[in-house]
NUBABA-191299 format. One record per residue: residue in three letters; x, y, z of N, C-alpha, C, O, CB in turn. Coordinates in steps of 0.02 Angstrom, whole numbers, padded with zeros to 5 digits, always signed. Atoms other than C-alpha are relative to their C-alpha. Glycine has a CB too. Layout:
<bakols>
AlaXYZXYZXYZXYZXYZ
...
</bakols>
This chain:
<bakols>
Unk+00011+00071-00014-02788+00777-00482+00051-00024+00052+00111-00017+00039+00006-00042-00065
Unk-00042+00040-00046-02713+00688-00334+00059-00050-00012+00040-00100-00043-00040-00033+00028
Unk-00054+00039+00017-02548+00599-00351-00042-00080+00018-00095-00096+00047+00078+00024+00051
Unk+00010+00074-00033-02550+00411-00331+00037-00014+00096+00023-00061+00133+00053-00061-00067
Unk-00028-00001-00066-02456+00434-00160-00069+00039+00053-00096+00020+00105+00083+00049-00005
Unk+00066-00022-00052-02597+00548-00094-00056-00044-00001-00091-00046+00050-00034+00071-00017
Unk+00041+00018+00043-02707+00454-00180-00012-00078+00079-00057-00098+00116+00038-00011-00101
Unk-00008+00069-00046-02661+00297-00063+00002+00001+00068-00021-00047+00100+00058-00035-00014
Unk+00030-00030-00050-02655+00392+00093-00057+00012+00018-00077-00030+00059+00014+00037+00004
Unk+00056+00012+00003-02814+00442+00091-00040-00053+00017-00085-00058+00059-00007+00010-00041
Unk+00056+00073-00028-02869+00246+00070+00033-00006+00057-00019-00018+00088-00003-00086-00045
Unk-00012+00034-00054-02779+00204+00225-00039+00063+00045-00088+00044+00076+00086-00022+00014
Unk+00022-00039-00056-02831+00348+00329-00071+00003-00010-00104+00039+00027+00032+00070+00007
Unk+00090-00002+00008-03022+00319+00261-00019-00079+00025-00075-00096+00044-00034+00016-00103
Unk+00007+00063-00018-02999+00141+00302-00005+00019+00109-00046+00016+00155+00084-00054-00043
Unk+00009-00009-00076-02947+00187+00477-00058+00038+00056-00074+00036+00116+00053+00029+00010
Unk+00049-00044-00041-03069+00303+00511-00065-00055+00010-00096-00057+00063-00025+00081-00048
Unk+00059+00065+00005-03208+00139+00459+00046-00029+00071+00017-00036+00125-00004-00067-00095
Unk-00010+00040-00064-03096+00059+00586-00014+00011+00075-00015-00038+00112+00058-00011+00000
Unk+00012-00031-00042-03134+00174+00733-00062+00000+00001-00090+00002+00056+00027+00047+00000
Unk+00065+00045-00005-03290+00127+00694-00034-00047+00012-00089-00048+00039-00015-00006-00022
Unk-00014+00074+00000-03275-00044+00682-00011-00029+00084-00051-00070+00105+00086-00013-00033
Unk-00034+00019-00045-03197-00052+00849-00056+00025+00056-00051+00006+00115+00075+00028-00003
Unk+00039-00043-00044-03335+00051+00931+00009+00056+00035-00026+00077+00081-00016-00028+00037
Unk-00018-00049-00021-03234+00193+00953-00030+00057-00010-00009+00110+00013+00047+00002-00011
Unk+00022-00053+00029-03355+00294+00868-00057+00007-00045-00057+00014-00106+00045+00019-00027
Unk+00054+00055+00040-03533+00240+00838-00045+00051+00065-00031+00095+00106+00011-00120+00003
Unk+00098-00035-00005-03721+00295+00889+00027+00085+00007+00065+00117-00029-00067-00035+00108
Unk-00010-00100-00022-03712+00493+00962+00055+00012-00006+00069+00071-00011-00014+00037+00078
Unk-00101-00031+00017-03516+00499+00937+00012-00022-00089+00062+00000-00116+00087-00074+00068
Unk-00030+00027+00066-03523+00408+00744+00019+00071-00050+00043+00057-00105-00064-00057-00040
Unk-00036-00044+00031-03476+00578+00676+00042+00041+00046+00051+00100+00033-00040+00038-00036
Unk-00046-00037-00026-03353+00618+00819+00085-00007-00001+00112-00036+00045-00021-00002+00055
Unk-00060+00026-00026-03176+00609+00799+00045-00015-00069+00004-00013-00115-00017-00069+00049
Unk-00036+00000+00055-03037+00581+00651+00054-00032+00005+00073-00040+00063+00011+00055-00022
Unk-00064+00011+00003-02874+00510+00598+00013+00028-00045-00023+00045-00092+00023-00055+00001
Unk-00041-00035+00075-02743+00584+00488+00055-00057+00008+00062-00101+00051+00041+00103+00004
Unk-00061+00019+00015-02589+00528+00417+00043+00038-00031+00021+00062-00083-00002-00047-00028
Unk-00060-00043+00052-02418+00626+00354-00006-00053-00072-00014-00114-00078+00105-00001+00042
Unk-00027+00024+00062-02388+00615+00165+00068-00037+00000+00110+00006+00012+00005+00054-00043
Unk-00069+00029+00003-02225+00498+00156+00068+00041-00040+00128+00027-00030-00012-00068-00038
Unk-00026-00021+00039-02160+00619+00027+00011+00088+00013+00048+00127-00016-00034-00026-00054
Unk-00005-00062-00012-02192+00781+00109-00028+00018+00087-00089+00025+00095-00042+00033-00062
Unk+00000+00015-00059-02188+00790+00297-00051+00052+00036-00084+00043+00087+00069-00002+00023
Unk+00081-00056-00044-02316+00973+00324-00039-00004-00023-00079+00043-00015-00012+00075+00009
Unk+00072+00008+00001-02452+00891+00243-00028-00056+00010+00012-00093-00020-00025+00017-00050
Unk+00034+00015-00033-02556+00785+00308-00057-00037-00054-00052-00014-00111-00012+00054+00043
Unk+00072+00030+00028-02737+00666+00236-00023+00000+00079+00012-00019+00126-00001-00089-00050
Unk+00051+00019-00060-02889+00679+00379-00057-00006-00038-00057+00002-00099-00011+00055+00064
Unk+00040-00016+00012-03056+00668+00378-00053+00076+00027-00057+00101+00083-00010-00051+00005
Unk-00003-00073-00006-03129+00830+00367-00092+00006+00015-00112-00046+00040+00038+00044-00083
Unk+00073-00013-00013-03344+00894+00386-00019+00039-00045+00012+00072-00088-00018+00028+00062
Unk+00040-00025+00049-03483+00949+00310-00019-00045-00075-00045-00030-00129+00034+00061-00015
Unk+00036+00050+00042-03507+00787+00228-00091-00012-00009-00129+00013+00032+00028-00063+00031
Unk+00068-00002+00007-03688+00742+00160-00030-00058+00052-00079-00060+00090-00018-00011-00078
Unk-00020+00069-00049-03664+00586+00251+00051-00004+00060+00105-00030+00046+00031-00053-00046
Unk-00068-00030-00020-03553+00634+00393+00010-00071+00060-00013-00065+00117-00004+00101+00037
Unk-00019+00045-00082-03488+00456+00513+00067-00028-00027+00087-00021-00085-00067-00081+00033
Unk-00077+00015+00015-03313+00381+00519-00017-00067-00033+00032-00094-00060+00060-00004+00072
Unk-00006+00069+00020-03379+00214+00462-00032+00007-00069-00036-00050-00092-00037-00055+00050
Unk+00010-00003+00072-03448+00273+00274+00058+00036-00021+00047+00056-00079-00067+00033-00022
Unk-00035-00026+00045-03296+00353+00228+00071-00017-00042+00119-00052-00027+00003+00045+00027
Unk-00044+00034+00048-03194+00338+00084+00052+00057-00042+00045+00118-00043-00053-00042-00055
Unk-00043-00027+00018-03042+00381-00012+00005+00091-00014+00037+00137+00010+00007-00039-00046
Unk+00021-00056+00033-03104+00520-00106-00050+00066+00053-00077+00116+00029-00045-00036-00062
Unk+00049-00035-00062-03202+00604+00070+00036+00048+00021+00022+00107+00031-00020-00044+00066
Unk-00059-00034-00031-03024+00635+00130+00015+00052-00007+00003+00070-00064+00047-00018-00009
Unk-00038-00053+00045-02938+00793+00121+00072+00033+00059+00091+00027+00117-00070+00076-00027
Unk-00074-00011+00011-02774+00868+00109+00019+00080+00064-00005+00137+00065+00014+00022-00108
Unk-00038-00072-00053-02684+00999+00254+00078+00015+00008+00127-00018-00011-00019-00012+00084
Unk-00064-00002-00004-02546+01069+00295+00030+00007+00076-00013-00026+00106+00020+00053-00044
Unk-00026-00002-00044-02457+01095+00451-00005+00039+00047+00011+00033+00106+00037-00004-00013
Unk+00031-00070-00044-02525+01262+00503-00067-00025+00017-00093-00014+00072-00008+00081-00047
Unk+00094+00034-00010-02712+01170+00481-00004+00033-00058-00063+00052-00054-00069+00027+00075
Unk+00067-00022+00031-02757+01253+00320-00014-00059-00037+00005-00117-00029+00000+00068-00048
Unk+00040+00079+00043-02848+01143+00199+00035+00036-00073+00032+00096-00088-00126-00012+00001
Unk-00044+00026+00050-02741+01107+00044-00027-00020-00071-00016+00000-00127+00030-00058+00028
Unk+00052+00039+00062-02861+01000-00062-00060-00035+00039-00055-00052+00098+00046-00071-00050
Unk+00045+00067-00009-03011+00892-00044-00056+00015-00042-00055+00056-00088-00025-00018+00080
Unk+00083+00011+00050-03190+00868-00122-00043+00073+00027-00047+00088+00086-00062-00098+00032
Unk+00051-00038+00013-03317+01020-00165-00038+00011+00079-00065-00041+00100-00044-00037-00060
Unk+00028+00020-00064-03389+01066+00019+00017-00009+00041-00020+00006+00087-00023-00032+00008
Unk-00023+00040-00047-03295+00993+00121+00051+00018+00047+00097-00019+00030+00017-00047-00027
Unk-00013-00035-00020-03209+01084+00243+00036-00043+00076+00007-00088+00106-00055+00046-00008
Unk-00028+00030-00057-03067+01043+00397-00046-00009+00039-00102+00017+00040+00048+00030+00031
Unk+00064+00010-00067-03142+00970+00551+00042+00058+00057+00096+00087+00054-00007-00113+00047
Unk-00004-00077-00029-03160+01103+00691+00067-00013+00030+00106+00035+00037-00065+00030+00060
Unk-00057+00004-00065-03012+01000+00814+00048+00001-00059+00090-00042-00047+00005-00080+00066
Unk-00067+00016+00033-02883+01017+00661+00058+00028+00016+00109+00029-00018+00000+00011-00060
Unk-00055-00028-00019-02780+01100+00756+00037-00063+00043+00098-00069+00039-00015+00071+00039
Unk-00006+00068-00047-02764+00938+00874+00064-00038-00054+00114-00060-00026-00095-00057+00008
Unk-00037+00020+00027-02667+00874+00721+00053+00030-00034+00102-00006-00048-00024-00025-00021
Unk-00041-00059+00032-02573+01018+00640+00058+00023+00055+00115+00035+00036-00054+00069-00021
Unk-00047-00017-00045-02489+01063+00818+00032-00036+00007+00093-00030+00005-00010+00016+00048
Unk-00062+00062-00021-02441+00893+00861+00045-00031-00059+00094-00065-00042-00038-00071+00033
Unk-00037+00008+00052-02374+00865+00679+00069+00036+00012+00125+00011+00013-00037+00023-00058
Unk-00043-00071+00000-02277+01023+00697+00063-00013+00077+00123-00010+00066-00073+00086+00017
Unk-00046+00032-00078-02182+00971+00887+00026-00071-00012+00083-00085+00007-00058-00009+00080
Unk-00023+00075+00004-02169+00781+00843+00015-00022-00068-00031-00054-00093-00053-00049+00028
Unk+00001+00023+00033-02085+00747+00694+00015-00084-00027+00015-00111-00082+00017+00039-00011
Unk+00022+00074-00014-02079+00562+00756-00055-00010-00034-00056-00045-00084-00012-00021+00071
Unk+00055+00022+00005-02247+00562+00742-00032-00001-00083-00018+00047-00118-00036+00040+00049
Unk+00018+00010+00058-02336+00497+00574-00077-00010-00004-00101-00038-00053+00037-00052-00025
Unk+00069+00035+00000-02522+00476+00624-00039+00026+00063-00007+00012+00113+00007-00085+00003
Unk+00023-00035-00046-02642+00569+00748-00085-00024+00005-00124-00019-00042+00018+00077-00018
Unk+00072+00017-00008-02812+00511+00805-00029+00019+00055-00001+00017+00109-00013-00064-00003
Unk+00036-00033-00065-02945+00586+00914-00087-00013-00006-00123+00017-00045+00020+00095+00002
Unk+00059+00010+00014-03111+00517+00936-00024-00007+00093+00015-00004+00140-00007-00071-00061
Unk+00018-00011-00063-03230+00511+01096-00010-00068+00041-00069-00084+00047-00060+00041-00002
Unk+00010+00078-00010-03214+00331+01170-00048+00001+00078-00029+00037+00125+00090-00048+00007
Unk+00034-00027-00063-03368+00309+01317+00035-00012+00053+00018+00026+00099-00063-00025+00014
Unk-00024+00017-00067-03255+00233+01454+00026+00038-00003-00005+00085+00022+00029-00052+00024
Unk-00079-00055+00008-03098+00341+01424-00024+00070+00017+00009+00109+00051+00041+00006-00093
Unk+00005-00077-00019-03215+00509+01422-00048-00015+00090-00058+00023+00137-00060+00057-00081
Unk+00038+00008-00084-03313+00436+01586+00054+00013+00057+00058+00062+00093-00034-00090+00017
Unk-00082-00030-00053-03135+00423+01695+00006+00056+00006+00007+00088+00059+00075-00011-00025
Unk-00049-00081-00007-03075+00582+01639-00062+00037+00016-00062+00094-00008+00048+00040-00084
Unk+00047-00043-00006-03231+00647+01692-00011-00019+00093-00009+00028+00133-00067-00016-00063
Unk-00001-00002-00047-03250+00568+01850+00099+00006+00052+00112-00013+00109-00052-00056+00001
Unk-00061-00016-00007-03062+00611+01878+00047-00066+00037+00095-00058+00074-00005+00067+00040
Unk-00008+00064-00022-03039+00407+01913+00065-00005-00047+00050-00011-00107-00068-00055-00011
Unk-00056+00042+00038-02839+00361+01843-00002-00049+00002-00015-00083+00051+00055+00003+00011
Unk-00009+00054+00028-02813+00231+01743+00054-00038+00017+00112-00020+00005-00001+00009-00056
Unk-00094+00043-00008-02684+00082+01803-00019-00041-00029-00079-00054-00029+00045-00032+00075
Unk+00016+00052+00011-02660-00057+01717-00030-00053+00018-00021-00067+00077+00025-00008-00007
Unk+00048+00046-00041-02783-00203+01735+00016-00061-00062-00005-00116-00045-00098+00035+00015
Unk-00001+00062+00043-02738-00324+01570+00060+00023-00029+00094+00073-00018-00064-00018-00052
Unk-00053-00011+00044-02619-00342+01451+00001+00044-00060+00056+00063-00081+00015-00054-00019
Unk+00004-00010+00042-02692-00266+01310+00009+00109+00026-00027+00144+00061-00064-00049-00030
Unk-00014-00073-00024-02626-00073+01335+00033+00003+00055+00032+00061+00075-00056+00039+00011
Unk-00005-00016-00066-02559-00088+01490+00053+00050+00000+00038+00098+00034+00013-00057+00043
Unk-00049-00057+00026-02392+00022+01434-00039+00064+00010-00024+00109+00050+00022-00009-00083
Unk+00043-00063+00014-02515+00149+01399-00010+00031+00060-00009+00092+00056-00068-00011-00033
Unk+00044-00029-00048-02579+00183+01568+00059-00039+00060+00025-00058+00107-00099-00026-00004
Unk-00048+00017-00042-02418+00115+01680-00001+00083+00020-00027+00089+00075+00073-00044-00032
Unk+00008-00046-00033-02415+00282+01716-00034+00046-00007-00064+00036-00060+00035+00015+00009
Unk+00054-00070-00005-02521+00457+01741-00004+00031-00050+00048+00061-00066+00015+00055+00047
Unk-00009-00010+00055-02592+00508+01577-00016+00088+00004-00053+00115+00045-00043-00052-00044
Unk+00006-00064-00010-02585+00688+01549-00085+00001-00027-00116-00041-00060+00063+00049-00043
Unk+00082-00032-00016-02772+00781+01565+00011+00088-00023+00040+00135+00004-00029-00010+00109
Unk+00005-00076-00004-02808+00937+01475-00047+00000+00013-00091-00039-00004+00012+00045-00047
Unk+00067+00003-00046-02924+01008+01590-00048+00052-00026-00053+00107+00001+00014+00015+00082
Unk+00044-00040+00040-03056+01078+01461-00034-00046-00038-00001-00091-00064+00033+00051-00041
Unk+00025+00026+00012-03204+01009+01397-00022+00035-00078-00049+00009-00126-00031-00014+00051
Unk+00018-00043+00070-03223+01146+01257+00050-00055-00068+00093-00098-00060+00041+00111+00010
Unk-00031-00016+00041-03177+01139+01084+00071+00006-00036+00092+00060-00058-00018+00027+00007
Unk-00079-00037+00014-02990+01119+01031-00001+00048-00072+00008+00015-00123+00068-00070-00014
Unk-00013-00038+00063-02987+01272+00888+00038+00029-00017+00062+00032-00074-00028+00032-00015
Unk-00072-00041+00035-02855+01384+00909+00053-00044+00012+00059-00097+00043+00025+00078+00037
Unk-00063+00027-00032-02680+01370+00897+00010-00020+00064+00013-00079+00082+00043+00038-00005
Unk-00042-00003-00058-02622+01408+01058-00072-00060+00042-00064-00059+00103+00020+00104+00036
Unk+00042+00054-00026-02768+01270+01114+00016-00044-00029+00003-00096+00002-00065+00002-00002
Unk-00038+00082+00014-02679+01131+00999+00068+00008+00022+00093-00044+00044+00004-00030-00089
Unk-00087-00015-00036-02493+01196+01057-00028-00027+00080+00006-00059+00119+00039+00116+00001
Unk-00004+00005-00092-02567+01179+01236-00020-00111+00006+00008-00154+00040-00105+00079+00055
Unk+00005+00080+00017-02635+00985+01188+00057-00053-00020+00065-00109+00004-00042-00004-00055
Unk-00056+00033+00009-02481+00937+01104+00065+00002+00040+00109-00041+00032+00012+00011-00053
Unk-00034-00015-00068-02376+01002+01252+00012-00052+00037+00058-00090+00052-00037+00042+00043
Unk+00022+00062-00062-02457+00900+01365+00002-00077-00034-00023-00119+00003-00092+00013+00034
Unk-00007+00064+00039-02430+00742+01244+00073-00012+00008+00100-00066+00020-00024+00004-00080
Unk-00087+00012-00015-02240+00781+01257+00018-00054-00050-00009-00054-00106+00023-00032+00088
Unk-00019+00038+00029-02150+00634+01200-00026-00070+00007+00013-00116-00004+00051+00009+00007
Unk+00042+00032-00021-02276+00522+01243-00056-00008-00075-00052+00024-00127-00023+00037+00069
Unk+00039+00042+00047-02424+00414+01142-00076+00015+00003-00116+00001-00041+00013-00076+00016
Unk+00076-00013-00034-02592+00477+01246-00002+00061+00023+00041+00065+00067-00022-00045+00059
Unk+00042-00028-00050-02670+00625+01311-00074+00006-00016-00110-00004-00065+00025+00065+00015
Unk+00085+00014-00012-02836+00636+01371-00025+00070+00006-00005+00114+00044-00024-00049+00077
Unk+00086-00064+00004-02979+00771+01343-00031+00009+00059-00073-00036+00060-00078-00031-00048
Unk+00079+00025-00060-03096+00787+01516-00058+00012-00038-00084+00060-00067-00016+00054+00081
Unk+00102-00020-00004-03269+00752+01496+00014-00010-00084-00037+00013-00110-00046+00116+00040
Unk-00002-00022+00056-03217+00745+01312+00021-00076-00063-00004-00101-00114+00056+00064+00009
Unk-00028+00049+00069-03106+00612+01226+00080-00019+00022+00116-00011+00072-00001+00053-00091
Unk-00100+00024-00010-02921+00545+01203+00022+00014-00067-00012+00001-00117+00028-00102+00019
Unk-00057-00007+00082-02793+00589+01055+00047-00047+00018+00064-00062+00075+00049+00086-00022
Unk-00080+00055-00021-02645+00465+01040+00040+00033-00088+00021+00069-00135-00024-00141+00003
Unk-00016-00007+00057-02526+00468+00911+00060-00046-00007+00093-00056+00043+00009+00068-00015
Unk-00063+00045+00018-02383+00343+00820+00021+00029-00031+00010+00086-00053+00002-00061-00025
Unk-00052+00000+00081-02259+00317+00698-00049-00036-00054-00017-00043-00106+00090-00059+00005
Unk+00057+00036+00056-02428+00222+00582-00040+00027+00018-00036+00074+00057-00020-00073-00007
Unk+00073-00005+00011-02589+00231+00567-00026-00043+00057-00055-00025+00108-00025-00025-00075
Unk+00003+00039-00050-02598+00070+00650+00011-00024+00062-00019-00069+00092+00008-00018-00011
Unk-00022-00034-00059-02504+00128+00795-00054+00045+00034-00078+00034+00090+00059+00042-00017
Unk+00029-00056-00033-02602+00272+00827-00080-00024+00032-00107-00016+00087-00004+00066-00059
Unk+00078+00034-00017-02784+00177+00807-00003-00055+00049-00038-00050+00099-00035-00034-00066
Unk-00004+00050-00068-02741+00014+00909+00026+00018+00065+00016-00021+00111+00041-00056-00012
Unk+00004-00018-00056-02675+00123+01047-00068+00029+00026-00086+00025+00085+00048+00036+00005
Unk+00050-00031-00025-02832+00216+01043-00044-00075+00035-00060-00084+00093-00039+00052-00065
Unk+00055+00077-00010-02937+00039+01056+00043-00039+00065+00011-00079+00099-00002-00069-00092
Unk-00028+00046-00058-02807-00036+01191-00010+00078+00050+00009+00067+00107+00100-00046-00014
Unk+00007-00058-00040-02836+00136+01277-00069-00005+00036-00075-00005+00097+00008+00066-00043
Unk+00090+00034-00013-03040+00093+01285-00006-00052+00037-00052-00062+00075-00042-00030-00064
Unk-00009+00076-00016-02994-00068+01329+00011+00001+00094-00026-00018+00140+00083-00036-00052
Unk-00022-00037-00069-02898-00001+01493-00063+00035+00045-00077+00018+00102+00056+00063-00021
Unk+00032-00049-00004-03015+00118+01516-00060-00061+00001-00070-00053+00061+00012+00063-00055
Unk+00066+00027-00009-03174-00007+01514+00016-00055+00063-00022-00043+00109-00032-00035-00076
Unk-00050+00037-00060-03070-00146+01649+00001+00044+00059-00010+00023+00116+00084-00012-00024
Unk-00006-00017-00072-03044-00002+01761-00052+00041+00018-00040+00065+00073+00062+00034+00017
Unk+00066-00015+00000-03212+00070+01757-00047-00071+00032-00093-00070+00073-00017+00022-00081
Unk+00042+00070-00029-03272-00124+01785+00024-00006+00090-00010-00004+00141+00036-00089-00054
Unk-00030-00006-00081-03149-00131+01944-00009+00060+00042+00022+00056+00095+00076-00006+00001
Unk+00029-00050-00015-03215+00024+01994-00064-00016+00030-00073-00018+00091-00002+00038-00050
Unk+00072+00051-00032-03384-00050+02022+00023-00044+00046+00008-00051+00105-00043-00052-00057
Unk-00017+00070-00049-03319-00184+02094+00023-00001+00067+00001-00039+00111+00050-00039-00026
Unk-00029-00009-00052-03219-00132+02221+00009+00077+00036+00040+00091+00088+00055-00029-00016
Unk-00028-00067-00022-03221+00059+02235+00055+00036-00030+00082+00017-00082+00019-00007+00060
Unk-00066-00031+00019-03086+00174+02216+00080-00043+00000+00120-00046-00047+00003+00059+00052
Unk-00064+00010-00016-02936+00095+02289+00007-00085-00024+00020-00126+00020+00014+00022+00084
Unk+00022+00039+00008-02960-00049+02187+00101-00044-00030+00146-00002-00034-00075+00020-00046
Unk-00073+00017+00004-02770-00173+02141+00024+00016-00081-00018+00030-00123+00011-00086+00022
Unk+00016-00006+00071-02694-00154+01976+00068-00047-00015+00080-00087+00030-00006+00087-00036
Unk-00039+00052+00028-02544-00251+01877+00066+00030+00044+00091+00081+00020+00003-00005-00092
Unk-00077-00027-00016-02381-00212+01979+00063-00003-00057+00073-00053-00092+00028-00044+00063
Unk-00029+00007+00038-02240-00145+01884+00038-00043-00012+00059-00052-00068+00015+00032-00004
Unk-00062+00060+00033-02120-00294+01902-00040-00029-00048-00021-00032-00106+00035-00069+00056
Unk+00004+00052+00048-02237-00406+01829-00012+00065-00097-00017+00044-00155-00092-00065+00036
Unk-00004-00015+00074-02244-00272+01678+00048-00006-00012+00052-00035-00066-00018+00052-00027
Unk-00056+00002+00040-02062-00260+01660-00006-00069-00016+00007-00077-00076+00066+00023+00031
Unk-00021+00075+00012-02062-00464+01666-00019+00007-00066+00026-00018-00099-00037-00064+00044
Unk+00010+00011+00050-02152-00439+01502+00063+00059-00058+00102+00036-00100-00081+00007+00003
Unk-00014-00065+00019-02083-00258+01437+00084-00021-00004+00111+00020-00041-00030+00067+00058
Unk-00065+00019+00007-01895-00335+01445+00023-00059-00012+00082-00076-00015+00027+00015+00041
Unk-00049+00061+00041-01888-00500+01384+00023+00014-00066+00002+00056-00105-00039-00069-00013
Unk-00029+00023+00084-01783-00556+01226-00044-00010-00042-00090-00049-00028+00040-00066-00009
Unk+00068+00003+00071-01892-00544+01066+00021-00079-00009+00072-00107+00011+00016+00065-00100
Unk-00002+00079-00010-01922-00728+01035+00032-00018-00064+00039-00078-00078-00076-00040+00011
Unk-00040+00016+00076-01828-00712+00852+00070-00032+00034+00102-00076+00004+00020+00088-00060
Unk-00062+00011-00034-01673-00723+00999+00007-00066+00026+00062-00089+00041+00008+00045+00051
Unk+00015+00071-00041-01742-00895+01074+00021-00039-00053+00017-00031-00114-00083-00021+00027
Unk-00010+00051+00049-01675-01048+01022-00046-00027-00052-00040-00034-00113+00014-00047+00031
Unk+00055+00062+00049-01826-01152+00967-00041+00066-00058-00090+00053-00092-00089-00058+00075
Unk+00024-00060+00040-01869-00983+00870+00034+00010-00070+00006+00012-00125+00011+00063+00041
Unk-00050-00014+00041-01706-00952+00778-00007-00041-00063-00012-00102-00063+00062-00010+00033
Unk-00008+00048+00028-01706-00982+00604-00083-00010-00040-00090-00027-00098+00030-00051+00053
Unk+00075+00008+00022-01921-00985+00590-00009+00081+00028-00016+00124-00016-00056-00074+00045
Unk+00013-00108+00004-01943-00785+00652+00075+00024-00027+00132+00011-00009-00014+00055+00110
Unk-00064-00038+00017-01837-00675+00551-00003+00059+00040-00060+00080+00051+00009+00018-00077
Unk-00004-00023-00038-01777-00552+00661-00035+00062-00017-00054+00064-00076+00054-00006+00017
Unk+00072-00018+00019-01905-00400+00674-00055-00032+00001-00099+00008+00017-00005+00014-00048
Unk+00066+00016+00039-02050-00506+00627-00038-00026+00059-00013-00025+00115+00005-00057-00066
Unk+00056+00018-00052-02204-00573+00725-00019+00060+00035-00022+00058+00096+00022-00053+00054
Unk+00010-00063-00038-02249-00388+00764-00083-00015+00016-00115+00037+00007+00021+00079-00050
Unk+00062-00001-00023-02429-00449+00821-00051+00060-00042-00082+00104-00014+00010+00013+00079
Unk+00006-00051+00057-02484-00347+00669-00085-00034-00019-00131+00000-00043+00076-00008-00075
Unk+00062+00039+00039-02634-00481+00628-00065+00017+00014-00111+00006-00026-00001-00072+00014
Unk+00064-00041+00001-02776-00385+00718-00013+00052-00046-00064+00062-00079-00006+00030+00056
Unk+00017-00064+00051-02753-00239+00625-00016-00011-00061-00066+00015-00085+00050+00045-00011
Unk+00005+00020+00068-02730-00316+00457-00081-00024-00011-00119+00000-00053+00056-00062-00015
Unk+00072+00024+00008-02898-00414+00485-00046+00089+00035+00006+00105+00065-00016-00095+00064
Unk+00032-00071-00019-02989-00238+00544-00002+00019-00065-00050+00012-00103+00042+00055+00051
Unk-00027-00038+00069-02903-00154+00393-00047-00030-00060-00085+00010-00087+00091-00019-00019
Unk+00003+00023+00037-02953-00275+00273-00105+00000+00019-00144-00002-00028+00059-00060-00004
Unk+00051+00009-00006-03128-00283+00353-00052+00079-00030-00108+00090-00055+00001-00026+00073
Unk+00050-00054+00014-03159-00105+00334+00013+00044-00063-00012+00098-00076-00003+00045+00061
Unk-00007-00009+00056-03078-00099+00170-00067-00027-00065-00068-00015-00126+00065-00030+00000
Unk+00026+00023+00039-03215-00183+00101-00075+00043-00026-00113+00078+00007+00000-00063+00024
Unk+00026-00062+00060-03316-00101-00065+00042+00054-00020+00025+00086-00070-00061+00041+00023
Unk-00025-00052+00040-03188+00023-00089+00050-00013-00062+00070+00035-00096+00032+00042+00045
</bakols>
């Protein structure tokens, strides 16, 4: 029987996976492409994803009990009768294994994000929402196959370095945080990027303008506003982490379980 710690993993990483759904990261011909995991809090080489060979197999029906359990090499650990790792688990087992920063790994096929990397169009910033993400040149593994073996998730998590994004060609994007919520709202501000410079693309062609870095540092280096006067006192310091999309997501695609 599952601890109460796995037990609760699971719901968040079955929640998130509904959220990648939600978000449209992973819906009509892609709604069974793509996964999140999360590290156990209590044991750092294993891992909750969603795994295949469900009867029902899309990221937006699944639930606690769907989940299952890995370890750090990729084998499978625990989960439900059937149910068997997904084929890219190496995508998460390598980059577990190199980043022990990292707490959360997601890889699903988003349509703008695999269109770019396909027409070999880089991403610059064009809004606010991601723009970090794509300030500079996101690494490209240049293979449209299959990530299965090792030495094909060692070569993925490589190219992720110490970094939040790499991109799939022709294929997809992995990101990864320190949350859950990290890892999924970069993927969705990654789409986001990725659909803006696909629009300006049309619009103008290739050589189309994008956000110059001053005006990102202007944002990327002010004082957290807990530091501002008329602040001090009403934000405790930390707080206002712009956390309230996710929570409403979360909570949206928490619902029936």
């Amino acid at each position: 029987m599952a601890s109460s710690e796995e037990y609760d993993v699971k719901r968040e990483v079955a929640i998130a996976n509904r959220i990648l759904s939600n978000l449209g990261l992973a819906t009509g011909v892609t709604a069974d492409r793509g996964h999140a995991s999360m590290r156990l809090p209590s044991d750092d080489g294993r891992f909750a994803v969603k795994g295949r060979q469900y009867a029902i197999d899309s990221l937006s029906s699944m639930r606690p009990e769907d989940m299952i359990i890995c370890d750090t090499d990729g084998f499978l650990v625990d989960g439900p009768d059937g149910v068997v790792q997904c084929a890219e688990i190496k995508i998460h087992s390598c980059i577990y294994q190199l980043r022990p920063d990292v707490q959360s790994v997601v890889h699903v096929h988003p349509r703008f994000t695999v269109l770019l990397s396909t027409l070999g169009q880089k991403m610059t910033p064009l809004c606010q929402e991601g723009m970090q993400l794509v300030r500079d040149p996101l690494p490209v593994w240049p293979h449209v196959k299959i990530i299965q073996s090792h030495d094909e998730g060692m070569e993925v998590a490589n190219l992720l370095g110490d970094g939040s994004v790499v991109l799939l060609f022709a294929h997809g994007a992995v990101t990864a945080g320190g949350s859950l919520s990290e890892s999924v709202m970069a993927m969705a501000e990654l789409e986001e990027q990725a659909r803006m410079n696909y629009l300006a693309l049309c619009a103008l062609g290739r050589d189309y303008p994008s956000i110059p870095e001053e005006l990102i540092q202007e944002i990327t280096g002010r004082p957290p506003l807990w530091e501002l006067d008329h602040f001090k006192g009403v934000i405790q310091e930390g707080g206002l982490r712009m956390s309230g999309i996710w929570n409403y997501h979360a909570a949206e695609a928490a619902r029936g379980l």
